[in-house]
Structures are given as structure tokens and as C-alpha cells.
C-alpha positions as CSV (number, residue, x, y, z in Angstrom):
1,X,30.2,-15.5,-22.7
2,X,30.0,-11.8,-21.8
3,X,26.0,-12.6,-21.9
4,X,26.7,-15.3,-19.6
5,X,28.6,-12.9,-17.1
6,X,26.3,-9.9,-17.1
7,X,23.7,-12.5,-16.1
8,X,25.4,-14.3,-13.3
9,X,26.7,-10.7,-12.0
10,X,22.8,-9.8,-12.2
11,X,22.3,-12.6,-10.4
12,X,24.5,-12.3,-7.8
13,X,23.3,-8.2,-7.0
14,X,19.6,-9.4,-6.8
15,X,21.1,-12.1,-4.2
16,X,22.9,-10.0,-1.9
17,X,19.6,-7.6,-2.2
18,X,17.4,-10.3,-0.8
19,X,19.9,-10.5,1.8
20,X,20.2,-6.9,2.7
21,X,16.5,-6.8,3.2
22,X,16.2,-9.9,5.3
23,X,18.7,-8.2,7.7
24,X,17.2,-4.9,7.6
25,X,13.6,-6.6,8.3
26,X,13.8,-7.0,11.9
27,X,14.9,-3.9,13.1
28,X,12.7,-1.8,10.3
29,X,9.7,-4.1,11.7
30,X,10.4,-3.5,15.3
31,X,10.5,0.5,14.5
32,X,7.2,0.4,13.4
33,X,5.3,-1.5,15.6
34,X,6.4,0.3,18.5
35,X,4.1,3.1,17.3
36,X,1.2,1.5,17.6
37,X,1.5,-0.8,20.4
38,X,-2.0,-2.3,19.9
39,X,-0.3,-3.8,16.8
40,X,0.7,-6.9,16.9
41,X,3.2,-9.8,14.2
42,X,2.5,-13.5,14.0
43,X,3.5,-15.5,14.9
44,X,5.1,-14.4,17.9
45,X,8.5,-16.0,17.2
46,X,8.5,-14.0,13.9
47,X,12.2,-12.7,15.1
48,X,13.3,-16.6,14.8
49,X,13.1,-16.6,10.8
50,X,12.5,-13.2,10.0
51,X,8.9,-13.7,8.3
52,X,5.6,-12.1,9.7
53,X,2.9,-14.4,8.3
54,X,0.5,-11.6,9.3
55,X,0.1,-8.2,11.2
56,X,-3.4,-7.9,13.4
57,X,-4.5,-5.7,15.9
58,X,-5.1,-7.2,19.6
59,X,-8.3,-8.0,21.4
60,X,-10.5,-6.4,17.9
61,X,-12.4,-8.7,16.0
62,X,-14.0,-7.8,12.5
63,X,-17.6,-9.1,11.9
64,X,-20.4,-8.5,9.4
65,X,-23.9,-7.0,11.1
66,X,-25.6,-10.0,9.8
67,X,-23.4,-12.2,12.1
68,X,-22.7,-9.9,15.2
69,X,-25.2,-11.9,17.3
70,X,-23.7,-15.1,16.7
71,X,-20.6,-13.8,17.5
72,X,-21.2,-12.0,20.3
73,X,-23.4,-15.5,21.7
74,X,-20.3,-17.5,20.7
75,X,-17.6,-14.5,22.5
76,X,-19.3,-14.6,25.5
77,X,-19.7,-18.8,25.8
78,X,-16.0,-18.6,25.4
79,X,-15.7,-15.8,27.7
80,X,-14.1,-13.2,25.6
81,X,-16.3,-10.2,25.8
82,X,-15.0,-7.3,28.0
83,X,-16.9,-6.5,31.0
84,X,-17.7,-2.4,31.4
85,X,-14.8,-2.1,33.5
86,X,-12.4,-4.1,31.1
87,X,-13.8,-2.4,27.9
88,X,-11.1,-0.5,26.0
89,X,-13.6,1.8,24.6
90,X,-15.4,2.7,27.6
91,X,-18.6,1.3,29.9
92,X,-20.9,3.5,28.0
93,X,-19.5,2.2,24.3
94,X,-20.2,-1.9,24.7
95,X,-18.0,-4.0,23.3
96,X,-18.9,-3.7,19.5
97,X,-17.8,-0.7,17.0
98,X,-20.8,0.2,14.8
99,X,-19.2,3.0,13.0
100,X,-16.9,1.6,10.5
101,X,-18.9,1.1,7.5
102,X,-22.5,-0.1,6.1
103,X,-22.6,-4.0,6.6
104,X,-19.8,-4.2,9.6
105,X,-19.0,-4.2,12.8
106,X,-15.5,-4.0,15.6
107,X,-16.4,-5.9,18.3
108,X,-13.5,-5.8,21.4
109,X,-12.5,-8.8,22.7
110,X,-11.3,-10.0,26.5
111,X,-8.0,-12.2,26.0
112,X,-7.0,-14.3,28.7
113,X,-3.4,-13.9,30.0
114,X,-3.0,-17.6,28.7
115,X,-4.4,-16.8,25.3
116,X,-3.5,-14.5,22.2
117,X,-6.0,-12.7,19.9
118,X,-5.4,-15.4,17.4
119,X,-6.3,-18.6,19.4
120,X,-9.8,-16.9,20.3
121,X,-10.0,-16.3,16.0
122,X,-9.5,-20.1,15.8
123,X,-12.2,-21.2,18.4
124,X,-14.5,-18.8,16.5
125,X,-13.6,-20.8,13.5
126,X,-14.1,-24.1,15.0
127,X,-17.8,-22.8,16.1
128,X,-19.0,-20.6,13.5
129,X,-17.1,-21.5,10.2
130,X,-13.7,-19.9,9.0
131,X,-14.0,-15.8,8.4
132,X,-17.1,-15.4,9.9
133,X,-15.0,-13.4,12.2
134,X,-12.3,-12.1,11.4
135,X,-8.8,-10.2,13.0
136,X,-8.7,-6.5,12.4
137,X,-5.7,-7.1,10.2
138,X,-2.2,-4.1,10.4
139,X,-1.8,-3.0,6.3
140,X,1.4,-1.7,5.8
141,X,3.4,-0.2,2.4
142,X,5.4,-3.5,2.7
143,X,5.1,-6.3,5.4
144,X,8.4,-7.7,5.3
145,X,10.9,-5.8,4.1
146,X,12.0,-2.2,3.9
147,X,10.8,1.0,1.9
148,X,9.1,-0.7,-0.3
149,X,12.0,-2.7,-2.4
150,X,14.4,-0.4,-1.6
151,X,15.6,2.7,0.1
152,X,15.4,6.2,-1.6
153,X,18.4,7.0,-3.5
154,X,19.1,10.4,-5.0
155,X,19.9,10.8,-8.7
156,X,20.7,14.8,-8.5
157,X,22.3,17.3,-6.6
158,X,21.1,19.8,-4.6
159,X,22.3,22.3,-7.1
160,X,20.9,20.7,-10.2
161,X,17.7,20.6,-8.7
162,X,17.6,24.0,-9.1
163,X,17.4,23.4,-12.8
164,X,13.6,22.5,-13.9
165,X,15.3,21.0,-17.3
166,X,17.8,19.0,-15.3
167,X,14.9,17.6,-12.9
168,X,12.0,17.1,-16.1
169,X,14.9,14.7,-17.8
170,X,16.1,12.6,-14.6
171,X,12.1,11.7,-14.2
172,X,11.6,8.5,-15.3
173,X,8.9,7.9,-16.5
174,X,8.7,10.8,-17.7
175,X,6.2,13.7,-18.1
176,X,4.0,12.5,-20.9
177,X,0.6,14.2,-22.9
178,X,-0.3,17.4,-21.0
179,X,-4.0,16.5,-22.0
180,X,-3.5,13.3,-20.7
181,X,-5.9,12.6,-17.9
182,X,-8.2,15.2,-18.3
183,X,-11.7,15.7,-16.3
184,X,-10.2,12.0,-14.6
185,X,-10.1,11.9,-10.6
186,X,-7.8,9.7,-9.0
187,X,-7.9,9.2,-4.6
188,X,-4.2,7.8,-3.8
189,X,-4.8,6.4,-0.7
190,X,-1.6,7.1,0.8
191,X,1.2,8.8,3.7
192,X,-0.3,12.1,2.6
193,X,1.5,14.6,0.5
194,X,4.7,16.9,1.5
195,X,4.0,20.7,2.1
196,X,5.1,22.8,-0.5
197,X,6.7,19.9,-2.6
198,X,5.2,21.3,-5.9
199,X,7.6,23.8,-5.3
200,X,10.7,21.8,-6.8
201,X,8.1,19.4,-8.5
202,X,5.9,21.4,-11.1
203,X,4.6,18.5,-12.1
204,X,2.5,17.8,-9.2
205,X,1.1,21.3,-8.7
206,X,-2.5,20.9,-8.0
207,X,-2.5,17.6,-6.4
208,X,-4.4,18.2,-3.4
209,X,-3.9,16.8,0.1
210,X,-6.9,15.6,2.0
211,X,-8.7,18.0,4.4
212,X,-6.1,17.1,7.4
213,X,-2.6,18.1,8.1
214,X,0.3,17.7,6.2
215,X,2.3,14.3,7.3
216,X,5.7,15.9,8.0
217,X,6.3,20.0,9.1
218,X,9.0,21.3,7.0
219,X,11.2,22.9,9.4
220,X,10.9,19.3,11.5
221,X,12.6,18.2,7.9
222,X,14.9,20.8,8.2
223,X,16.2,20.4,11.3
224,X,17.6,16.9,11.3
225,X,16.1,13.2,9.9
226,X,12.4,12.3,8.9
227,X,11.1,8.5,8.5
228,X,12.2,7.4,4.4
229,X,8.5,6.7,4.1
230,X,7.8,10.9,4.9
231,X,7.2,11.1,1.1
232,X,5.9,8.0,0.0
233,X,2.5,8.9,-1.4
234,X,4.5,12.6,-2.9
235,X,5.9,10.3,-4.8
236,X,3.6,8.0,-5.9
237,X,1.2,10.9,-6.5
238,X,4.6,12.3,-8.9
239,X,4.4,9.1,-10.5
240,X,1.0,9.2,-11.4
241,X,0.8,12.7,-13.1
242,X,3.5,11.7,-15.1
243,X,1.4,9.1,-17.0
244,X,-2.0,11.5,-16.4
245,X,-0.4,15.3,-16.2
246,X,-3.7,16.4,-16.2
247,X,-5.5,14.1,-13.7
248,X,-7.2,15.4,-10.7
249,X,-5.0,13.8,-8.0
250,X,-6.2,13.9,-4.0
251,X,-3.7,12.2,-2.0
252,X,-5.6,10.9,1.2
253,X,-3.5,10.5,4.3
254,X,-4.6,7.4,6.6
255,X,-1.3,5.4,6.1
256,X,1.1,6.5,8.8
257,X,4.4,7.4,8.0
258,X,5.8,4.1,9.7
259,X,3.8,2.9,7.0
260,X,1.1,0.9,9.2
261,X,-2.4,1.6,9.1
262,X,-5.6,-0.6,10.8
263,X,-7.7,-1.9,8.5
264,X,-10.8,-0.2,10.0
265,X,-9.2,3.2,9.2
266,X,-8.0,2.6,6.7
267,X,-11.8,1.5,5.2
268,X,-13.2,4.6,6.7
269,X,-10.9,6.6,4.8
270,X,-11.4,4.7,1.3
271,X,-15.5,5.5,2.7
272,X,-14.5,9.1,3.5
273,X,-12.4,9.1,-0.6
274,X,-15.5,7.6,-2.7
275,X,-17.3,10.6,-1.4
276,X,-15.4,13.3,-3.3
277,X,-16.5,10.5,-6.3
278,X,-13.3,9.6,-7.9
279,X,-13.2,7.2,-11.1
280,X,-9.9,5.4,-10.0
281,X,-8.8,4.3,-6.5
282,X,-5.3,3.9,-6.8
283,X,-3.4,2.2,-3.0
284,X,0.2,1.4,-3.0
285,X,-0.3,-0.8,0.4
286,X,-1.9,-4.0,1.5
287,X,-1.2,-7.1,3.6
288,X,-1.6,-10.8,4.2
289,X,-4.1,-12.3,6.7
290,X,-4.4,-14.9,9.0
291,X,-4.9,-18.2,6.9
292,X,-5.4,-16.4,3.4
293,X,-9.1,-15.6,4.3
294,X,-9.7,-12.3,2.0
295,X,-10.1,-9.3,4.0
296,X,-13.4,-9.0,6.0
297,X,-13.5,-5.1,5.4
298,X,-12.6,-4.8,1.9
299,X,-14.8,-7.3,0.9
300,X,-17.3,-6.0,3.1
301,X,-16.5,-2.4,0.9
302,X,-17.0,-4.2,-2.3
303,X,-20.3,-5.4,-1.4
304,X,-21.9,-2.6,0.4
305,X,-20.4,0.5,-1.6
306,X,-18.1,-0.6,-4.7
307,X,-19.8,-2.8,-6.4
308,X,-22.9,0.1,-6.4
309,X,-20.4,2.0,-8.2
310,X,-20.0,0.6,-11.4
311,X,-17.3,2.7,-12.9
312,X,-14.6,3.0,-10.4
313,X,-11.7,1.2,-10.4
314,X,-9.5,-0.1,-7.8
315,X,-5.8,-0.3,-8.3
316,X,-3.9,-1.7,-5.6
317,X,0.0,-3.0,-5.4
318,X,0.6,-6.7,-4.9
319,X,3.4,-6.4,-2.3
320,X,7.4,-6.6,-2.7
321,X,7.8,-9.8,-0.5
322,X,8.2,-12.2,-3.8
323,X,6.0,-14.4,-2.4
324,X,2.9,-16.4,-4.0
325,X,0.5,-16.0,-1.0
326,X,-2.3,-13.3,-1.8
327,X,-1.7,-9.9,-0.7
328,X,-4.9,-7.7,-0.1
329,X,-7.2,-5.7,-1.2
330,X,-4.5,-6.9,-5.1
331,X,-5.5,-10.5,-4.7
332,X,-9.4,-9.4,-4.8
333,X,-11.2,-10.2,-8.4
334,X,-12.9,-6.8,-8.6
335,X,-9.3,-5.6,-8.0
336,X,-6.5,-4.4,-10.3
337,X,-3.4,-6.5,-9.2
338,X,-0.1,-4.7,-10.0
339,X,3.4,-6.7,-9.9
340,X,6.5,-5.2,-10.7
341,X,8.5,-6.0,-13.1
342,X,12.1,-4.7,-14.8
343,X,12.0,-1.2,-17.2
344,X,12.2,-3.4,-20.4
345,X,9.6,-5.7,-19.0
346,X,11.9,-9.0,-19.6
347,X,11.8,-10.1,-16.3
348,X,9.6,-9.8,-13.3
349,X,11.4,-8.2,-10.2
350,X,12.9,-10.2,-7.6
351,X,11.1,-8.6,-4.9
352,X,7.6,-8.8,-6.5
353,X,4.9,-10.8,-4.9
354,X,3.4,-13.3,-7.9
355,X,0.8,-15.7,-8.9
356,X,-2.3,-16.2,-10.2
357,X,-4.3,-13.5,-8.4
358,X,-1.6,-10.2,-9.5
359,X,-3.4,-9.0,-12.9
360,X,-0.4,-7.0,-14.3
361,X,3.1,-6.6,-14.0
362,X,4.2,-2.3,-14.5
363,X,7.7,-1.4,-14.4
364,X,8.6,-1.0,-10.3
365,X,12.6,-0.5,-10.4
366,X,14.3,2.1,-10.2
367,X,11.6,4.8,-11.1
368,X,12.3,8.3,-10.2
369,X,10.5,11.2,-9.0
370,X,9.5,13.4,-6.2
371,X,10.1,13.6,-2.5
372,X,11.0,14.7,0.4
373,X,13.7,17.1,0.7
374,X,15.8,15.5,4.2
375,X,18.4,13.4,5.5
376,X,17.4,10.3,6.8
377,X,19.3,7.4,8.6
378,X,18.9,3.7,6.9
379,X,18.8,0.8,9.3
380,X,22.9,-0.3,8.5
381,X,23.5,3.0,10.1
382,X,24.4,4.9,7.0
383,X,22.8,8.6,6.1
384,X,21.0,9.3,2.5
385,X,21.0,13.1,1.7
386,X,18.0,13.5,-0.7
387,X,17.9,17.2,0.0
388,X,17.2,17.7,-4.2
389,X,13.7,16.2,-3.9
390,X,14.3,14.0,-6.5
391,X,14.7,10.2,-5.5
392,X,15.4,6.7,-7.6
393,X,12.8,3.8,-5.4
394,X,12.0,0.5,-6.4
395,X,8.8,-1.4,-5.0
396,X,5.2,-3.1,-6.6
397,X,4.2,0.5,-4.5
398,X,5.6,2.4,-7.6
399,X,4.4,0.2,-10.5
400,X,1.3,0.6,-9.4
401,X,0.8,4.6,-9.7
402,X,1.7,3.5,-13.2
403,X,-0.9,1.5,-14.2
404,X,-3.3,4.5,-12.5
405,X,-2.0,7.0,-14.6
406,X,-2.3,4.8,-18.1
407,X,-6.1,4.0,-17.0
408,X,-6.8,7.9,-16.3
409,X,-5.0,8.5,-19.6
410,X,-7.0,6.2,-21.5
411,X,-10.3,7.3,-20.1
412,X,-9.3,10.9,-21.3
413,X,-8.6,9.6,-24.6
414,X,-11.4,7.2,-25.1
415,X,-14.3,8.7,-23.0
416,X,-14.4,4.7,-20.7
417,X,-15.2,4.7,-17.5
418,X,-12.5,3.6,-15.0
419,X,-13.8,-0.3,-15.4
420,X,-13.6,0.0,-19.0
421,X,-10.2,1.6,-19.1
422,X,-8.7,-1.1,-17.4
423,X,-10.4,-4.2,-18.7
424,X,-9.5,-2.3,-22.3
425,X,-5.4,-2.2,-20.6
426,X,-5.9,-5.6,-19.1
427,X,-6.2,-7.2,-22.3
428,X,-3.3,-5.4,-24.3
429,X,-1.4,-6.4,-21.1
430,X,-2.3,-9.9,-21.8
431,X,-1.4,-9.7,-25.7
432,X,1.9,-9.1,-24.4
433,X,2.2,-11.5,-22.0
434,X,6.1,-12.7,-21.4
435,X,7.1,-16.3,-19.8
436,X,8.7,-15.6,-15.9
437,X,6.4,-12.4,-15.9
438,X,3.1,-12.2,-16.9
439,X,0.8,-9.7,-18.5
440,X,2.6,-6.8,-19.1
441,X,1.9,-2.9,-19.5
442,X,4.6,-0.4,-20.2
443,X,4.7,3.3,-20.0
């Protein structure tokens, strides 16, 4: 009977959960779209029922080169291509965008005042055959609900942070083989990492940032609130050295601290990563698109540059939506998948997208690690002190740094590429595959 209870109690937490994030979503949705105002949600009504079926960015369309003419013949017979006067980037620019990537193309896009970017997609469609062209489709670290999973939560005081024994045993999972990792280099294509964070996380010293600026000053941290997503990729990068202590970790910074990022830059910046010729690509972000058409300019990536490389891997988190509909660049075949699933691995987590398309389900809940040392203000109005540095977060965003770190770890031990590392991890994840979850790989 007491089995019985814990269960229905268990039940009844992961309930009222679900409800907390489908009030939060609205509000937490709004917030970030009104930073980038070229941003769009649909559908439009999305407020209604509190679903976003996708995020896309207005008046831009994503083509490959080898299509661009008959898209542009087909844009213009519908009327949809800018004038000079009307073009966004300029008379002198045209309408199309050449300098994304080898193999495709931005092209800008008139909208009449009794049209939306989506129903010119749809003619295009209807004339040239679905995903020929494409929306410029809004990633974010999670589309429809909050902070990943959940909000940051600290674990320690301010004072025992002060204690590097205290912090090493709250970590979870914790810091494993130093020589774990070694002569591996992971990209974590992420918010960037926190000035100075090493500083109350050893752990993480020598993670670099990219070449740009930090994502949050720290006296803006110190005087007052900072966005909960300020140390997202800190702490996925945390994460990650755990498993691989000594991994060469960059942390690139094209996902904005809202958590939004345009596809385009966000493919320039995996373009800008593959250069410094890392063996695992590891992205804790993704999205949906419009009518589960696989993302133009990932694909586009695989095809031009990726597939050329034939030892890096691609890790990428399958969302924290618990839906089925694929979530990319996870639902991609030449793609590592990662769903979440509890710290025992005997259930999959309530908030973790699933199906057919996620490869592997990592622990997600309630991991603990680095990041940013600030108050912040959660939508219900209540403020978080996680001044220690040292936060308990839940999200597919977190189980996926996990799966990273065991690949680098492997390759260290083993001397596999990236590919090889993970097919080697897909198929012990598969030997211990559970009913309600999946394949599974644990820490």
C-alpha cells in the first residue's frame, strides 16, 4: 500500500508540474519574443491554448542555391519579392542572403498586409513541392515551457560554497576519471559561458568561451536580477567535464540569453565551431517546424560540411515539451537524440519529448552543477537567490551534456572517433533498454 501511495503522490507532483508550466508559458513566451521582434509564434492565436506549433522569423525564407531561381520566379509571380525601396537589407543587398552557408540561401520576402509569412510558405508549397522553401525557423532551449523543465534551484548556501569539498559532493553527477576525456574537443553550442565562474567551479577551469564577449557583465549580476537562462551553457559546459574532466570544452555563444536564436545564426556559428575541428558537437536547444518538414539548414549542414566530416558527432537535446512531434536538429538520423529520463533510469521524465526519432534517454532531473551567481525573479513573482553558484535544473538540455561527456570519455579510453564512440554507447544503451523509456545510458 505504501508503494501504491508514493506512486499516486508521484503522480500527483508531476501533475501540478505540468500545470505550473502551462501557466508560466505564456508570459515566459511573451518575454522572449519581445526581444527579437522579427520573431514570430504560430499560429497566431497560440495565447488561446497555450501551444506554439512553431517559432519562424517574418518575411525570410530558407532555400537551397540549387532552387533559388525557382523560387525567386515563383516569389515574384506571387508578388512577394521586396522592391529596393521595401528591402529590409538594403537596395544595394537584393532580396536573397548568400552568406549563410555552402549550398543555401535567405531570400526576403514582401508580405501583404492581408497575408502572414506562413500562407506565402504554403503557396510555395502548392507550386514547387513541400520544403523546397522553407521558413527561417526561431530555435530556442525550450519552445513551450520554462527553463528548460524547471527553474534553477539552489542546493547550497552562500557560505558552504565557500567550501570546495562541500560544492565537489552536492555535484551530481559527479566529478568522475581526471583522464577522462583526454586530447577530446567538444563545441557546446550554447548562451556562452559566465565570467570568472571557474572561480567557485574548479571543475570547469579551462573551458573556453568563444572569441566574443561574455553573455552577462558581473557587476550587471551584482547589482540586481539576470534572465535564469544567464548560465545555461555554464552549466551545461559543468555538466560535461564532469563525465570528461579532461575534455577540451569551447562554449560558443549564438543562443541569446532569452534563449532564442535564428536558425541562420545559429548554422553560421555551428560553421564558425567545426572550424576550430572539434570531434563532438554537443547543443542543448532545438525546435519544431512548420508541418514537421526537417530543418532546411541543418540538413543543408549535414550535406554540405558534416557528412565530409566523418568523425564528428552531433549531440543534440530532444526538447522538454513531452511531446512525440520531432524536435530538430535530435529528430535528424545522423543525429544523437537525447531524452531525459529519471536518475535511476526507471522512468522516462514527464517533460521529455519521445518517440521513435530520440536515440537515448540520459538522466535530465534534478542534476546539479554550476551557474550563475544572482537573484533572479520567476514568472509567479517569487525571487530565487542562487548567489552559491551551485544550482539543481531539470531539462532533456541537461541529459544531453551527459551523453557528450560519456562519448568524449570513451573516445579517451578506446582511441574511437566521435561516430564510433557513440554508435559503441548507442548499442549498450539499447542492451538496456526499459519499457515506458527507451534505450538508456547512465552516468
Amino acid at each position: 500500500m505504501a508503494a501504491d501511495g508514493d506512486a499516486i503522490a508521484a503522480f500527483a507532483a508531476e501533475e501540478l508540474a505540468r500545470e505550473a508550466n502551462r501557466q508560466r508559458l505564456v508570459p515566459e513566451t511573451q518575454s522572449a519574443l519581445k526581444l527579437d521582434p522579427d520573431v514570430r509564434a504560430w499560429p497566431l492565436a497560440w495565447e488561446q491554448d497555450r501551444h506554439v506549433e512553431y517559432f519562424y522569423r517574418s518575411k525570410s525564407l530558407l532555400t537551397r542555391d540549387r532552387d533559388l531561381p525557382r523560387v525567386l520566379e515563383a516569389l515574384g509571380s506571387l508578388g512577394a519579392l521586396p522592391n529596393e525601396q521595401g528591402n529590409a537589407a538594403g537596395a544595394s543587398a537584393g532580396p536573397v542572403d548568400h552568406a549563410l552557408i555552402a549550398g543555401i540561401s535567405r531570400v526576403n520576402v514582401h508580405v501583404r498586409d492581408s497575408q502572414h509569412t506562413p500562407d506565402v510558405v504554403a503557396d510555395l508549397d502548392g507550386r514547387l513541392g513541400v520544403g523546397v522553401a522553407t521558413h527561417e525557423h526561431a530555435f530556442i532551449i525550450t519552445p513551450n515551457v520554462m527553463c528548460p523543465a524547471t527553474e534553477p534551484e539552489a542546493v547550497i548556501t552562500p557560505q558552504q560554497a565557500e567550501d570546495p569539498e562541500v560544492v565537489q559532493a552536492a555535484l551530481w553527477p559527479g566529478i568522475g576519471d581526471p583522464s577522462a576525456g583526454a586530447d577530446v574537443r567538444i563545441s557546446v553550442i550554447d548562451t556562452g559561458l559566465l565570467d570568472g565562474a571557474s572561480g567557485w567551479a574548479r571543475w570547469i577551469q579551462g573551458v573556453e568561451p568563444d572569441t566574443r564577449a561574455d553573455i552577462e557583465n558581473p557587476d550587471r549580476i551584482r547589482k540586481g536580477f539576470a534572465d535564469p537562462y544567464a548560465g545555461h551553457g555554464t552549466f551545461v559546459a559543468g555538466v560535461t567535464r564532469c563525465l570528461a574532466p579532461a575534455s577540451h570544452v569551447v562554449v560558443e555563444r549564438e543562443i541569446e540569453v532569452s534563449g532564442f536564436v535564428r536558425e541562420s545564426s545559429l548554422i553560421r556559428q555551428i560553421h564558425q565551431a567545426l572550424s576550430r575541428s572539434p570531434d563532438i558537437i554537443s547543443m542543448s536547444a532545438g525546435g519544431y517546424t512548420r508541418g514537421n518538414v526537417p530543418s532546411l539548414a541543418f540538413q543543408v549542414l549535414w550535406e554540405e560540411r558534416l557528412s565530409q566530416l566523418g568523425g564528428v558527432v552531433f549531440v543534440s537535446a530532444a526538447g522538454n515539451d513531452g511531446r512525440t512531434a520531432p524536435f530538430w536538429p535530435a529528430a535528424f538520423p545522423w543525429c544523437v537524440g537525447v531524452g531525459s529520463m529519471s536518475r535511476d533510469g526507471q522512468r522516462r521524465s514527464w517533460f521529455s519529448n519521445h518517440g521513435a526519432w530520440v536515440d537515448v534517454y540520459a538522466p535530465g532531473e534534478d542534476i546539479i552543477n554550476a551557474y550563475a551567481r544572482l537573484k533572479y525573479m520567476t514568472v509567479d513573482g517569487n525571487v530565487r537567490d542562487t548567489s552559491a553558484g551551485i544550482v539543481k535544473w531539470s531539462g532533456t538540455s541537461f541529459a544531453t551534456p551527459i551523453v557528450s561527456g560519456l562519448i568524449a570519455a570513451r573516445m579517451s579510453r578506446s582511441g574511437e572517433n566521435g561516430r564510433q564512440a557513440a554508435e559503441a554507447l548507442l548499442a549498450a544503451a539499447r542492451s538496456q533498454f526499459r519499457v515506458g523509456v527507451g534505450p538508456r545510458l547512465f552516468p
